[in-house]
VMD Tcl script that draws the C-alpha trace (Angstrom):
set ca {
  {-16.69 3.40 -16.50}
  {-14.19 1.84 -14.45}
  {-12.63 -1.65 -14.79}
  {-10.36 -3.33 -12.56}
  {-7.84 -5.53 -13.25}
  {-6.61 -8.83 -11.69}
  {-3.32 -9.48 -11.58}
  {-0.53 -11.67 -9.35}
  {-0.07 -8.82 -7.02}
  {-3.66 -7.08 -7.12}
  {-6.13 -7.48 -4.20}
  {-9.50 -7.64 -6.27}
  {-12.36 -5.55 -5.47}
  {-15.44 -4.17 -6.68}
  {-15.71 -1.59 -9.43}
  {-19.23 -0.54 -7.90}
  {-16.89 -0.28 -4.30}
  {-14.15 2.23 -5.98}
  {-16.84 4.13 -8.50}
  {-19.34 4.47 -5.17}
  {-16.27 5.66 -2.94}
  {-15.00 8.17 -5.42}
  {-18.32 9.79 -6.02}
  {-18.89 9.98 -2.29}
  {-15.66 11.75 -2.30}
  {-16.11 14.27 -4.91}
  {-19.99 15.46 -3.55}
  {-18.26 15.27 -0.26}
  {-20.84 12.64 1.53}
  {-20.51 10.19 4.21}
  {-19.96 6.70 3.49}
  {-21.25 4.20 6.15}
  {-20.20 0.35 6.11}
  {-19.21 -3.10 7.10}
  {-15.41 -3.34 7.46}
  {-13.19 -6.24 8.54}
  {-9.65 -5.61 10.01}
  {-6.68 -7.37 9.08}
  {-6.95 -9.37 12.58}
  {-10.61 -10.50 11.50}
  {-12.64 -7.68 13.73}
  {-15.84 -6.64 12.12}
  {-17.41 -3.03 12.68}
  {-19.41 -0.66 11.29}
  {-17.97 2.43 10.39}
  {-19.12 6.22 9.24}
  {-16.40 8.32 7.62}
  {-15.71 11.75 5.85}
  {-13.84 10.15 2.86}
  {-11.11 12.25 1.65}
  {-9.26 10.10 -0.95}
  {-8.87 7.01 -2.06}
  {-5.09 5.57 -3.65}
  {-3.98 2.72 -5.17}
  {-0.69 1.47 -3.74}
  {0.84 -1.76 -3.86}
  {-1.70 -3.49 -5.47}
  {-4.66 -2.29 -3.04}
  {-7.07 0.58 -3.41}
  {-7.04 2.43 0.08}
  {-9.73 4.78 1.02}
  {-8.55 7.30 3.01}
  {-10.97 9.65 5.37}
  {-12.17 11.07 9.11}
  {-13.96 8.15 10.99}
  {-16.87 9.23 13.14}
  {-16.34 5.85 15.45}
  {-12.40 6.76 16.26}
  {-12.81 10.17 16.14}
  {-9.84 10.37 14.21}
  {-8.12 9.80 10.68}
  {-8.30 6.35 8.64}
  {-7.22 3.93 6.58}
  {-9.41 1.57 5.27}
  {-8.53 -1.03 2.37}
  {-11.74 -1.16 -0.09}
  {-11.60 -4.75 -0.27}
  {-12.81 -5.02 3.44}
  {-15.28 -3.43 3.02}
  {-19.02 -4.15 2.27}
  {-22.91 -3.07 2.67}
  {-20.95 0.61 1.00}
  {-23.61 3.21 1.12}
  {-23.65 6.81 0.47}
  {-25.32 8.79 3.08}
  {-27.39 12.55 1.87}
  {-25.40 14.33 4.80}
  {-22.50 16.32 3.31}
  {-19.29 17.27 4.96}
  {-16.82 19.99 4.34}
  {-13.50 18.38 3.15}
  {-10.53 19.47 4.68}
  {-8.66 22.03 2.03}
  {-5.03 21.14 2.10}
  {-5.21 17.49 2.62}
  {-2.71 15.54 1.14}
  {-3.14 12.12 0.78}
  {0.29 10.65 -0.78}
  {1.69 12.74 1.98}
  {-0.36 11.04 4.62}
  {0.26 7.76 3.22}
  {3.83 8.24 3.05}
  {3.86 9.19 6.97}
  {1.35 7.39 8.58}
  {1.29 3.80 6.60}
  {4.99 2.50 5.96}
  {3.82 -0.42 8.18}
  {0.50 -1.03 7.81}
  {-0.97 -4.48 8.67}
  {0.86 -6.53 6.50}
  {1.81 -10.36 6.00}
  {5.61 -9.54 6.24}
  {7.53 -7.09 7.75}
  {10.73 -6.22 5.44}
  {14.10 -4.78 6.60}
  {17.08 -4.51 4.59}
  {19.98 -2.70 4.05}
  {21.13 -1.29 0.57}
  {24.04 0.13 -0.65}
  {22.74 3.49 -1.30}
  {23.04 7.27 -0.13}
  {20.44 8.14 2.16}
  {19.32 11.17 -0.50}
  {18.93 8.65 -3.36}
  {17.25 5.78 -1.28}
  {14.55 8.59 -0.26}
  {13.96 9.77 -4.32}
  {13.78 6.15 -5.56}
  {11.45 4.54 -2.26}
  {9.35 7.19 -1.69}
  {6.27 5.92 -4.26}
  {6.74 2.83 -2.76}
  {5.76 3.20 0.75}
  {9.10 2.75 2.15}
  {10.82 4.32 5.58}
  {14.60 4.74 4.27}
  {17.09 5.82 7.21}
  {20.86 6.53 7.07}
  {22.99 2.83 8.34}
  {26.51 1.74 8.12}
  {26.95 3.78 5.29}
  {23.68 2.95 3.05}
  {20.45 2.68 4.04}
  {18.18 0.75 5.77}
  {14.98 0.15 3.90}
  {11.39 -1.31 6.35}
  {8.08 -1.15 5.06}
  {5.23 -3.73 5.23}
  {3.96 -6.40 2.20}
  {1.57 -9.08 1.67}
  {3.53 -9.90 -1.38}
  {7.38 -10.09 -1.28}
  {7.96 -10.50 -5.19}
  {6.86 -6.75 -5.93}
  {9.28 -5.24 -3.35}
  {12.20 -7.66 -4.45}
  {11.90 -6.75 -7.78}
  {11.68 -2.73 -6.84}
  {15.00 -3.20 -4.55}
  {16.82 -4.78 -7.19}
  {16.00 -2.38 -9.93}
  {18.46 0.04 -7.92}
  {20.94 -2.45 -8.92}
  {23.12 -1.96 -5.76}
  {24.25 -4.61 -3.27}
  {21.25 -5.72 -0.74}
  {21.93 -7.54 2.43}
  {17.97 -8.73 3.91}
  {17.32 -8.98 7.85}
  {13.56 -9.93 7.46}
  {11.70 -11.85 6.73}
  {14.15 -14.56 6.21}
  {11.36 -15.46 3.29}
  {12.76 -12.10 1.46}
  {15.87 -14.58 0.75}
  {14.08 -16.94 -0.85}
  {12.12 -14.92 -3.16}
  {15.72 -13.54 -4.40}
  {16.43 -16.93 -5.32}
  {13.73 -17.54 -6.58}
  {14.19 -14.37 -9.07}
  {17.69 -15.37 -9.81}
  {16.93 -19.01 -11.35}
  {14.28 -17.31 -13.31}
  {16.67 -14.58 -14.67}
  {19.45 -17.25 -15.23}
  {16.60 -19.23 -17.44}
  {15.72 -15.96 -19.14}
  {19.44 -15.03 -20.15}
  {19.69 -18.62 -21.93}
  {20.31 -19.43 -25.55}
  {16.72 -20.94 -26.71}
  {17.21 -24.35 -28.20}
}
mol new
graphics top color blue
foreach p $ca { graphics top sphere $p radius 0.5 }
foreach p [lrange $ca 0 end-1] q [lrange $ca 1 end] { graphics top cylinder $p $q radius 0.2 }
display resetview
């Protein structure tokens, strides 16, 4: 059994969704249904699913769509009407699905766009971002961090575990979640009454 739990930074979905979608992946059968895009589209999709991953508080399902022709990314809490076709499929044998997520979805659809600097080697930045979705490329002698978020607090608080100096060029709303984090951090470090 499978149980899913809310949280702050956790889009909620359906346990039925994710147990449905795994099981589709492991006999290796279609999946058709109802999906709405980040922009609102609705459309009605029929994929080869080849993983699903849970990144940044989202499950992503991960697989060849018939309609595109092509490889896809679909978040599981779009979608709906999930139904397991009989037709199998023969699952590609060296796909790698943190690999493809790392490469093709730094930037998916996303409420903010991020882009700071950090004052970090390039080899280090890459070993401590690469879980986290992150493009990291060599600048002015650190390294420039860009990724897309829905939720800035999650990122902040990755960044400044590195505990090196930051300077944020987007969104300016980056800045004020940093504040934000320092007056709670300044509360936490006082003497209780």
């Amino acid at each position: 059994m499978v149980t899913v739990e809310p949280g702050p930074w956790i889009t909620s979905i359906s346990a039925d969704c994710l147990i449905r979608a795994a099981m589709a992946i492991r006999l290796c059968r279609y999946l058709r249904f109802a999906y709405r895009s980040h922009a609102g589209h609705d459309s009605h999709r029929e994929i080869e699913p080849y993983a699903i991953i849970h990144t940044d508080g989202r499950w992503y399902l991960i697989g060849h769509c018939l309609l595109r022709n092509a490889l896809r990314t679909f978040r599981l809490d779009r979608i709906n009407d999930l139904e397991t076709c009989a037709e199998s499929f023969d699952r590609p044998a060296h796909f790698d699905a943190r690999l493809y997520l790392r490469e093709k979805m730094p930037f998916v659809q996303s409420d903010y766009q991020i882009d700071v600097w950090i004052d970090m080697p390039i080899e280090e930045a890459q070993r401590t971002s690469t879980p986290w979705r992150v493009v990291a490329e060599a600048a002015q002698g650190g390294t420039r961090l860009r990724c897309g978020r829905d939720h800035l607090q999650t990122f902040a608080a990755m960044v400044l575990s590195m505990e090196r100096r930051i300077i944020v060029h987007e969104p300016v709303e980056l800045r004020e979640v940093f504040r934000q984090l320092a007056r709670q951090a300044l509360q936490a470090a006082q003497q209780p009454d």
